[in-house]
C-alpha positions in Angstrom: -25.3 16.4 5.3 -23.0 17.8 8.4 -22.2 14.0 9.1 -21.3 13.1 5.7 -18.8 16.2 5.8 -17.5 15.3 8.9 -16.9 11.7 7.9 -15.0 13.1 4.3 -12.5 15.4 6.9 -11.5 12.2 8.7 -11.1 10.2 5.6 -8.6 12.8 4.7 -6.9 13.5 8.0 -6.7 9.8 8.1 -5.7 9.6 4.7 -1.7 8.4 3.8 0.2 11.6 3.7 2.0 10.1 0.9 -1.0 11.0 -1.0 -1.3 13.8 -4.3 -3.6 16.0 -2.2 -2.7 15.8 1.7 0.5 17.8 2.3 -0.4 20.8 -0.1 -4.2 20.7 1.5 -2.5 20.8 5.0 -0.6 24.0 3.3 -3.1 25.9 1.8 -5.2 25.4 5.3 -2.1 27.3 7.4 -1.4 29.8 5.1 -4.7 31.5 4.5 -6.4 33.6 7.3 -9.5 34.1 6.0 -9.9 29.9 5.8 -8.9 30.2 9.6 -10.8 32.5 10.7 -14.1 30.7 8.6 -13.9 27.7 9.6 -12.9 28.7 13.4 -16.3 31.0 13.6 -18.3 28.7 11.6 -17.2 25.1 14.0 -17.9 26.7 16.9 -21.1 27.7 16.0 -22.0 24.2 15.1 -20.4 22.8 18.0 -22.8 24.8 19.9 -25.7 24.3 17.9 -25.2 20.2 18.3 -24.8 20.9 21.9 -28.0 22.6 22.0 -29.4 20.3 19.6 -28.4 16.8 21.8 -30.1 18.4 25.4 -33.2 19.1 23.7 -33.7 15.8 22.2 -32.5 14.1 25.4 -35.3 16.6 27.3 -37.7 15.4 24.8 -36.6 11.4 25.3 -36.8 11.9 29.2 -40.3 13.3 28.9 -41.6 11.2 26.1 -44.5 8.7 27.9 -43.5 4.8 27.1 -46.7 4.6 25.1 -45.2 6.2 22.2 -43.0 3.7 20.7 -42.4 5.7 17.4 -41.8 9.1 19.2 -39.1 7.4 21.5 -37.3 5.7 18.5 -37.2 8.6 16.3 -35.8 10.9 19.5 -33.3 8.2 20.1 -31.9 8.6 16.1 -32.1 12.2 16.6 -30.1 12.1 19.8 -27.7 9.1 18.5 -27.1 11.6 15.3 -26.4 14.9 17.4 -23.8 13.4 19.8 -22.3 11.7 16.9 -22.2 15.3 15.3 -21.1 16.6 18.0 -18.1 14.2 19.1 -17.1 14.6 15.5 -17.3 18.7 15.5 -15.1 18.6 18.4 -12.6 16.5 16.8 -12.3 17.7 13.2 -11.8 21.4 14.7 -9.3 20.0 17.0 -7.2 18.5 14.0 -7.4 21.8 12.1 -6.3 23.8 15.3 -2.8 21.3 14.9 -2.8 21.9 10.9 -3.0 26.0 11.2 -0.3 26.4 14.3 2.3 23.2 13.5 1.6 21.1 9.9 4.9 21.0 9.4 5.5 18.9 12.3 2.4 17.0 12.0 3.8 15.9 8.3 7.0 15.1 9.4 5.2 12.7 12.5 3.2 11.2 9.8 6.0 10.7 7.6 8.0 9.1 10.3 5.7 6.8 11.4 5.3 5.9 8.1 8.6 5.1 7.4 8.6 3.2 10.2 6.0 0.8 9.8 7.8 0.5 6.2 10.6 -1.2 7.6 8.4 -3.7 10.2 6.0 -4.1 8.2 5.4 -8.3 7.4 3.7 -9.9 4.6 0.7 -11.5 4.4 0.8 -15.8 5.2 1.3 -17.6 2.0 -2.0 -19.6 2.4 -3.9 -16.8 2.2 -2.0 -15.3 -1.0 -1.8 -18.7 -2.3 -6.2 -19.3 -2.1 -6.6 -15.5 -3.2 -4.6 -16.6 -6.7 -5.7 -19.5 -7.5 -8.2 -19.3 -9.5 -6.7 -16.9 -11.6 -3.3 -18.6 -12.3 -5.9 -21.0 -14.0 -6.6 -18.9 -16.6 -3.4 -17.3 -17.1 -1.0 -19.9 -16.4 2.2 -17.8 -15.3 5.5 -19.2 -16.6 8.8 -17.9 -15.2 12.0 -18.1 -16.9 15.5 -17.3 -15.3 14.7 -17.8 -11.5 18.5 -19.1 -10.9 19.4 -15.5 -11.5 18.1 -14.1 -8.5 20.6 -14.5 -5.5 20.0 -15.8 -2.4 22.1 -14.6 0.1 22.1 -10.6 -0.3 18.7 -8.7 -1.0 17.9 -7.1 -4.9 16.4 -4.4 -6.5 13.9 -5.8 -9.2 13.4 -3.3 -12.2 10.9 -4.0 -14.6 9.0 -2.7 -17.5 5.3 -1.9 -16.3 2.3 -3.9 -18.8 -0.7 -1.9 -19.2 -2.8 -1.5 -16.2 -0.4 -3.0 -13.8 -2.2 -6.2 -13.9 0.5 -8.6 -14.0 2.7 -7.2 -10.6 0.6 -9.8 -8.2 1.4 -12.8 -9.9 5.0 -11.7 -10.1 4.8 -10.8 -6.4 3.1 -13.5 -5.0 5.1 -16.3 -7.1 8.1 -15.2 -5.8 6.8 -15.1 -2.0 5.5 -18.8 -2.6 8.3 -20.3 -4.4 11.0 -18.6 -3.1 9.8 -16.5 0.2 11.2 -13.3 -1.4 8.4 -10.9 -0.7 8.7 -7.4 -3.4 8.1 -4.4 -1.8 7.1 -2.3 -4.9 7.3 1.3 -5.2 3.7 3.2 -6.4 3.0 6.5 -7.3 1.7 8.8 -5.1 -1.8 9.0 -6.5 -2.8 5.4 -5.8 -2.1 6.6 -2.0 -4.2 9.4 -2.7 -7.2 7.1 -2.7 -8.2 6.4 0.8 -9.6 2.6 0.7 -7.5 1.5 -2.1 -3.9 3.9 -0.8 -4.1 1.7 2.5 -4.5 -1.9 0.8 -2.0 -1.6 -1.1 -0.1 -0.5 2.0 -1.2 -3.3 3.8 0.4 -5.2 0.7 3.4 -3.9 1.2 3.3 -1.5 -1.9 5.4 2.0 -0.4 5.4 5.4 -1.9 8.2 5.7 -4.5 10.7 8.4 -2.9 14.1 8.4 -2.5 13.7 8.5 1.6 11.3 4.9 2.0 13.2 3.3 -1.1 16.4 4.0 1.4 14.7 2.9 4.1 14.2 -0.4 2.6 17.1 -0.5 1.8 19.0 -0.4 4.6 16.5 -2.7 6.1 17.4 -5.3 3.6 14.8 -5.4 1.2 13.6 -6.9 -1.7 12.2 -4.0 -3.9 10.6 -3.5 -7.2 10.7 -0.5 -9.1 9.2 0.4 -13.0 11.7 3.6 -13.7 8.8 4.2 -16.6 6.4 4.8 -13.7 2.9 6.5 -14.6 3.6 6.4 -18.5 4.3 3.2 -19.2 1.4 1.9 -17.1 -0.8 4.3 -18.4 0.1 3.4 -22.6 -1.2 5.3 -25.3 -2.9 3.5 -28.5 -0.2 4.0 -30.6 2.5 3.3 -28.3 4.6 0.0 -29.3 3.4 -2.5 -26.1 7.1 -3.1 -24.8 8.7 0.1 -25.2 10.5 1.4 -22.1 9.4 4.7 -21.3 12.6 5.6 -19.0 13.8 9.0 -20.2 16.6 10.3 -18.0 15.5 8.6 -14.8 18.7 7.9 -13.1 17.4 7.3 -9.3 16.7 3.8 -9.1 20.5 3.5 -10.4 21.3 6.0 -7.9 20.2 4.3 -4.6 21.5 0.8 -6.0 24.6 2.4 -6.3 24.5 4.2 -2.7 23.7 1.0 -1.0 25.3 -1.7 -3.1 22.2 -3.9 -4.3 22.6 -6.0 -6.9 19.8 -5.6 -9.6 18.0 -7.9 -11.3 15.8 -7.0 -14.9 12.7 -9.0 -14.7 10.1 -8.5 -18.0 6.5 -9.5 -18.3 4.7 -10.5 -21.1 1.3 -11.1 -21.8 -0.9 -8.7 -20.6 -0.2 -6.1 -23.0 -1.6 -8.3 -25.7 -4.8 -9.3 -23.7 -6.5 -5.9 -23.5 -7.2 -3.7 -26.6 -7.2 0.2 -25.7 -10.4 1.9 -27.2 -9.2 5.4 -26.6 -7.1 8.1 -24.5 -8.7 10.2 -22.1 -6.0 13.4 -22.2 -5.3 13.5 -17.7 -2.1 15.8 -17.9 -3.9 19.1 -17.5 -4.3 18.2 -14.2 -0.7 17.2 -13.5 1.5 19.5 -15.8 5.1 19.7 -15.6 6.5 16.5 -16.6 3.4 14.7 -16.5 1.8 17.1 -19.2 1.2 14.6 -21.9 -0.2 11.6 -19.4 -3.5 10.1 -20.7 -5.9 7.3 -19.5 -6.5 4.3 -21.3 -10.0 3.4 -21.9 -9.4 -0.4 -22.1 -11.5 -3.2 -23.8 -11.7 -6.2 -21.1 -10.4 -9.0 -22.9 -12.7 -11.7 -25.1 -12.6 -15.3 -23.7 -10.3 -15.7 -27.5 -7.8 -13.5 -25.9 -7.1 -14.0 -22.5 -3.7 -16.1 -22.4 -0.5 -17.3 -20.7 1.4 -14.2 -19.1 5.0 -14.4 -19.1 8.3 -12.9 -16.5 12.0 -13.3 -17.6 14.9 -12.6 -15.1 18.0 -11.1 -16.6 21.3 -11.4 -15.4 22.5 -9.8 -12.0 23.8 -6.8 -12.4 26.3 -5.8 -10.0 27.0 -2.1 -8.4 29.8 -2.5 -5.6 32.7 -1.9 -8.0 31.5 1.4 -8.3 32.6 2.2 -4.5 28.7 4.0 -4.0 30.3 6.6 -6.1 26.7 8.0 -7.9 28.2 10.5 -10.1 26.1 11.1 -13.1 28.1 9.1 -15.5 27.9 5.8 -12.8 24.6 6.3 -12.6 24.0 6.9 -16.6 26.1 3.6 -17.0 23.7 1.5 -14.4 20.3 2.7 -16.0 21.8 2.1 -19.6 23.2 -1.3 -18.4 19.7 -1.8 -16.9 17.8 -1.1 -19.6 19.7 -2.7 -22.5 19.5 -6.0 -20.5 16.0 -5.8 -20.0 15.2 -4.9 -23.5 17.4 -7.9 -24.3 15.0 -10.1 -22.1 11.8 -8.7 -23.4 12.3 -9.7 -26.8 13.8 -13.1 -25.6 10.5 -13.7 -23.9 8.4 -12.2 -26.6 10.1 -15.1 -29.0 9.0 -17.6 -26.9 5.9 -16.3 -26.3 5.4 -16.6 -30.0 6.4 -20.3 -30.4 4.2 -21.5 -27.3 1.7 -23.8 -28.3 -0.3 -23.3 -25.3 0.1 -19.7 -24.9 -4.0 -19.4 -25.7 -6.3 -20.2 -22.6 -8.7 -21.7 -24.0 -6.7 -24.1 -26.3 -4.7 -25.2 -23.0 -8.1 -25.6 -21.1 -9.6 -27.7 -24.1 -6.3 -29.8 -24.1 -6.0 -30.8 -20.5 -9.8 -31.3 -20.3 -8.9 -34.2 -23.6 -6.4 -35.2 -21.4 -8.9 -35.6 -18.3 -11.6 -37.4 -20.7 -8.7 -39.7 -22.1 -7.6 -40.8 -19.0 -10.9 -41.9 -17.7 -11.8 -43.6 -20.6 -11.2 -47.5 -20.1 -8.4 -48.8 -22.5 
């Protein structure tokens, strides 16, 4: 039991500080005494009691006769647990010592090196993207419509509307990387980094915490960057929400930072998945949030029936272009980008949708029963 609670401190300590829980954790552990003094009194009384515990039990090994095979390996577990204990005691009060005198410090180091490894961070090789998706571009066929739009010679901002569950972002990411070595470096909520394994994949992914500070940060380092301004609500639908309505509000600070560093921004739209997966129910989550996140519910999704599963769709829109605005982000500039933004995407949705309609090979399994006709036909002597 002490190990597993030593093992959950260092998952959070080494947790992403861009995290839900970390920084206000790290707050509520300087500001109250009576946690202090606790956890202080009650460390170093278990940091003694492992010390006392580990030179017994190497005593006992030492004056265990070789005869007793089973006596010697249950010592050695005992021993290999307490110095394990022990090293781990030492260290987890060490961290809290830093938290209670300077966790403002150690959350702007964390920060920091975050940032940094933003900017240098490089993406995976295409080969290994390219054997990881594979498989699953059988079955839903990605087509891509407007590619000329994107420029070549000056990095965009990609803003999107987000399809249930977020499932169609890798194919859009990793299409783009393959085809035309632009790598998105998408901006996700703080929760998913609140999640220790899963928080550092997508880091390793290149996914980054959607602030103003690391979006600027890419920024001036040049990069490609997607954003979804409708964020946790739009992934997270309701039932009766219509499947491509763009749940923006007033968000101006995508527009903002465009504006402040000049990128050019291109509406891309995907289509497909929202028609794949049929939402059962919504589990009510906002309690736990409140403030503007009040009314956020989970999905509980229906995994699509061999019937549905289908081609998924992206459309790029026209650039959109911010240097004639001088990085001037007064309200109404930044009003007039989203608005531009968002009536041009809207515009490309239902373009897509209309094709989406017409495609005669939109089903999987109607395309997979045609090209295997095709195969049989082919092989067939004349």
């Amino acid at each position: 039991a002490e190990l597993l609670v030593h093992v959950l401190s260092l998952c959070f300590l080494f947790s992403s500080i861009w995290g839900s829980f970390k920084k206000p954790l790290y707050k509520i552990i300087s500001s109250h005494s009576f946690l202090t003094y606790l956890y202080e009194n009650v460390a170093s009384k278990v940091i003694v009691g492992n010390a006392i515990f580990v030179v017994f039990h190497f005593l006992v090994f030492l004056s265990t006769p070789e005869s007793e095979y089973v006596s010697i390996i249950a010592t050695q577990k005992s021993l290999f647990v307490g110095v394990l204990n022990l090293l781990l005691s030492v260290i987890v009060l060490r961290f809290h010592d830093l938290i209670v005198n300077d966790h403002e410090n150690i959350i702007a180091i964390e920060e920091k090196q975050l940032i940094k490894e933003t900017v240098t961070w490089k993406p995976p090789p295409a080969l290994f993207i390219d054997i990881n998706t594979k498989l699953s571009n059988i079955f839903v066929n990605p087509q891509f419509f407007g590619l000329d739009n994107i420029p070549t010679d000056k990095p965009v901002l990609f803003v999107g509307n987000h399809a249930l569950m977020g499932i169609d972002m890798g194919f859009l990411i990793f299409h783009l990387y393959k085809e035309r070595n632009i790598f998105l470096r998408g901006l996700a909520d703080t929760f998913h980094f609140s999640i220790p394994i899963w928080g550092e994949f997508l880091r390793r992914m290149g996914a980054v915490v959607g602030s103003r500070a690391t979006c600027s940060s890419l920024m001036e380092a040049g990069e490609n960057i997607l954003v979804y301004p409708g964020g946790a609500h739009e992934v997270l639908k309701k039932k009766s929400d219509d499947k491509y309505e763009l749940k923006w509000k007033q968000r101006t600070g995508f527009a903002r930072l465009a504006i402040q560093h000049q990128y050019t921004i291109i509406p891309v739209c995907a289509i497909g998945t929202n028609e794949m997966l049929d939402i059962i129910a919504d589990v009510p989550v906002g309690w736990a949030f409140g403030g503007a996140r009040g009314d956020l519910s989970v999905p509980i999704v229906k995994p699509p029936s061999p019937s549905k599963v289908q081609r998924i769709y992206f459309g790029f829109g026209k650039p959109i272009d911010t240097t004639h605005l001088n990085r001037d982000t007064s309200t109404e500039n930044c009003n007039l980008i989203r608005d531009q933004c968002k009536t041009a995407l809207e515009s490309e949705i239902s373009s897509v949708l209309h094709y989406q309609h017409n495609d005669p090979n939109r089903s999987t399994a109607h395309r997979l029963l045609e090209q295997t006709k095709t195969l049989v036909s082919s092989m067939l002597p004349n």
